[in-house]
C-alpha positions as CSV (number, residue, x, y, z in Angstrom):
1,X,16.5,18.0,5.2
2,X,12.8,17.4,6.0
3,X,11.3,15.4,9.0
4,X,11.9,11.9,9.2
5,X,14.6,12.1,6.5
6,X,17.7,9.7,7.0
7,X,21.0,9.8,5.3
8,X,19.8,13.4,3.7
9,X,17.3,11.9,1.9
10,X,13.6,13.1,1.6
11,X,10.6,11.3,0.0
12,X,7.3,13.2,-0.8
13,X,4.3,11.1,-1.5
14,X,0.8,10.3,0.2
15,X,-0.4,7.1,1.3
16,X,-3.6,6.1,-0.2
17,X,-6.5,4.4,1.8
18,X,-5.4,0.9,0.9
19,X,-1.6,1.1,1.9
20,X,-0.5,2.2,-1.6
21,X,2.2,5.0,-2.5
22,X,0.2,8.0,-4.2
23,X,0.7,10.7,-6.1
24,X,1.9,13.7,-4.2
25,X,0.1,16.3,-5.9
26,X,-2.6,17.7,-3.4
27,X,-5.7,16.0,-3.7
28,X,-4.9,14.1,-6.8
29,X,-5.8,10.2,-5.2
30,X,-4.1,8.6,-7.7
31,X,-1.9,5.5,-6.9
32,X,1.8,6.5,-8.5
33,X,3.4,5.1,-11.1
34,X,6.9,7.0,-10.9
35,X,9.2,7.9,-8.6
36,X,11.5,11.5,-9.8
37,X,14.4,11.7,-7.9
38,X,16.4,15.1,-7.7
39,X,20.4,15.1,-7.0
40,X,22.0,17.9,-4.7
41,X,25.2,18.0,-3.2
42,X,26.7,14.3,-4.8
43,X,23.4,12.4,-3.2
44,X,21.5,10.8,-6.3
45,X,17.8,10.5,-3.9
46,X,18.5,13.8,-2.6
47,X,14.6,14.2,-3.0
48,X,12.4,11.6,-4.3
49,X,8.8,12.5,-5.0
50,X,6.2,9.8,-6.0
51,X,3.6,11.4,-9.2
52,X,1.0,9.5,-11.2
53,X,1.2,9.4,-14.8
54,X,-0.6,12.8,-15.4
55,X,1.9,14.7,-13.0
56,X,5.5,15.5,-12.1
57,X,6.4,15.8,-16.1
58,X,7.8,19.3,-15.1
59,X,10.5,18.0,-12.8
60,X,12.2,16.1,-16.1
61,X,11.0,18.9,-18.2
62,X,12.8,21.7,-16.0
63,X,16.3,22.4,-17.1
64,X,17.3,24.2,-14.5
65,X,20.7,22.1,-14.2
66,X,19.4,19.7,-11.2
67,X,20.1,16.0,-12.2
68,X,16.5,13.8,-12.2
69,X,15.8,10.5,-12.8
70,X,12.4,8.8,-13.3
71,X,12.0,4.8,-12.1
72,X,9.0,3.4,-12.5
73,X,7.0,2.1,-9.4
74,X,6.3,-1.7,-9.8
């Protein structure tokens, strides 16, 4: 798993100036509004990435068998 992860869970996101959870797309600034979580191995948060509203459609979109879920970020 990546650096810092605990229980074999990973979160990908960027912290904004002001504290905030942003988007994870490189240079993109955006505060997020969504969290998409991919399953692996039986763990539902296996990966959780944080996107804005214009990103991270592709990780629903993909089909590739993974399970995803999207939860808003409050």
């Amino acid at each position: 798993m990546g650096k810092g992860g605990t229980k074999g869970e990973v979160q990908h996101f960027q912290t904004l100036d002001d504290g905030r959870v942003g988007c994870w797309i490189w240079n993109c600034g955006t505060p997020a509004t969504r969290w998409i979580d991919l399953e692996r191995y039986g763990i539902r948060r296996w990966l959780s990435t944080a996107y804005c509203d214009e990103h991270g459609q592709w990780e629903l979109d993909d089909g590739d068998g993974a399970a995803s879920r999207e939860r808003k970020i409050k």
